[in-house]
BALOBA-1460 file (C-alpha; in Angstrom, 3 decimals):
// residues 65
<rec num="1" residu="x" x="104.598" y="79.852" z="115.949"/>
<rec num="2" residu="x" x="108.292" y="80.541" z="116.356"/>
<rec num="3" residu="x" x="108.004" y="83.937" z="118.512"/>
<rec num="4" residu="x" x="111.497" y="85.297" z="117.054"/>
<rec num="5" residu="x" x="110.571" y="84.827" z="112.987"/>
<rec num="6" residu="x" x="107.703" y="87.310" z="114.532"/>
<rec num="7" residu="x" x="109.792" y="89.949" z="116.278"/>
<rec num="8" residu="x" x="112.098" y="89.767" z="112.820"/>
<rec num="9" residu="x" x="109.174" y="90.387" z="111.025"/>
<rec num="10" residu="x" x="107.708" y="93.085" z="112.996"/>
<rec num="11" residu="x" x="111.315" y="94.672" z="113.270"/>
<rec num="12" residu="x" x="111.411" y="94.139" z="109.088"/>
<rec num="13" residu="x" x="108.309" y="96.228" z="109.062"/>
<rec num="14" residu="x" x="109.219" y="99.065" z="111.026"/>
<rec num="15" residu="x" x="112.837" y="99.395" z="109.502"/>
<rec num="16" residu="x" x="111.288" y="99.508" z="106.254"/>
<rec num="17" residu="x" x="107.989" y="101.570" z="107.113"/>
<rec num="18" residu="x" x="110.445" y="104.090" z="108.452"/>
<rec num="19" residu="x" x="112.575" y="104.178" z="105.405"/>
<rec num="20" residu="x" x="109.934" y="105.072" z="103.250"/>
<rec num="21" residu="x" x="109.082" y="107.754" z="106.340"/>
<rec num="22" residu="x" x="112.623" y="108.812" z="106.052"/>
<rec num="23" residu="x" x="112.591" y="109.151" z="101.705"/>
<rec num="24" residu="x" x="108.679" y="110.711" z="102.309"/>
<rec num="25" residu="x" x="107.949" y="107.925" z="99.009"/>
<rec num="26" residu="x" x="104.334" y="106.536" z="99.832"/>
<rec num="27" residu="x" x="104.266" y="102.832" z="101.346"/>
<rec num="28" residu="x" x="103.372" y="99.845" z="99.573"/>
<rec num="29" residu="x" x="100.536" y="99.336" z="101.780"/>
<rec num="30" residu="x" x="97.062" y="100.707" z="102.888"/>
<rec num="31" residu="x" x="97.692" y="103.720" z="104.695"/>
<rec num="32" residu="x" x="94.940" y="103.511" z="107.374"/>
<rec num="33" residu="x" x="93.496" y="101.227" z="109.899"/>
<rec num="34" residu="x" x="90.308" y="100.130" z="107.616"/>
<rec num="35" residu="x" x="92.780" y="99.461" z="104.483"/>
<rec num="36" residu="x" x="94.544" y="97.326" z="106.965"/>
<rec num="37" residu="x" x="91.740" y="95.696" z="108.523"/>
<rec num="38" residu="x" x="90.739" y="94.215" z="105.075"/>
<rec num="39" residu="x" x="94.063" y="93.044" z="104.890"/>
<rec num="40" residu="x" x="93.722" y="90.714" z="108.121"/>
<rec num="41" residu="x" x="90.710" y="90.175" z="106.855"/>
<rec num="42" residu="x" x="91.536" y="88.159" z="103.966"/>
<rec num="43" residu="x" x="94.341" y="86.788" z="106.131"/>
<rec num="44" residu="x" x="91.646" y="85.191" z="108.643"/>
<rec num="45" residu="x" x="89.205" y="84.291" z="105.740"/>
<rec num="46" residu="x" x="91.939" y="82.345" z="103.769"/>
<rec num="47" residu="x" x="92.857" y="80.129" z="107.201"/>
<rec num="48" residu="x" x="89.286" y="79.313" z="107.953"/>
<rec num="49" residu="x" x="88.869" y="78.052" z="104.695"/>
<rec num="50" residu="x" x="92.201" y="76.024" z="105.302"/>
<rec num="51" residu="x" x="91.191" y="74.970" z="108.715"/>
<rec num="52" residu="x" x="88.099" y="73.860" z="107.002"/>
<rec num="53" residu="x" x="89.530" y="71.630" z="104.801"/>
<rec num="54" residu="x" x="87.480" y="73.601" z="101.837"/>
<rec num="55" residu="x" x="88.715" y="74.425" z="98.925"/>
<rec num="56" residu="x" x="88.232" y="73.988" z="94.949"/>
<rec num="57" residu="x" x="91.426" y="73.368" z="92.793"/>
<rec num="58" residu="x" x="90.419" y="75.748" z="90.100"/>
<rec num="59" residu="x" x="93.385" y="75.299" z="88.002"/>
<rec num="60" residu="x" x="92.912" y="71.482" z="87.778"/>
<rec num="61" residu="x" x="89.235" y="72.427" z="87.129"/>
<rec num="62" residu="x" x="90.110" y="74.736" z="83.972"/>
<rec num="63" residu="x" x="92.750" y="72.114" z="82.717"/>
<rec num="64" residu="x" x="95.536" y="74.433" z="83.663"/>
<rec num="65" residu="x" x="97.297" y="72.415" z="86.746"/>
């Protein structure tokens, strides 16, 4: 993992997260922990799968890919 795309991001996040602080808009995101939780959640659920090596290709299976 290239440590500086992940500061960039994290900085990205705050800048932004801030902004919409700042212009008291709502954020694009859940705004508590277990909203966020079920975020990382499908983040860790989708790379098992990959690391896996599971996986249907449902497009190719409906005729559509």
């Amino acid at each position: 993992m290239n440590l500086l795309l992940i500061a960039l991001a994290v900085l990205t996040g705050l800048l932004t997260g801030a902004t919409f602080a700042f212009l008291q808009v709502p954020i694009p995101a859940p705004p508590d922990l277990p909203g966020l939780l079920g975020i990382v959640g499908i983040f860790l659920g989708y790379k098992l799968v990959t690391w896996a090596g599971l996986g249907v290709d449902l497009l190719a299976r409906l005729g559509l890919g």
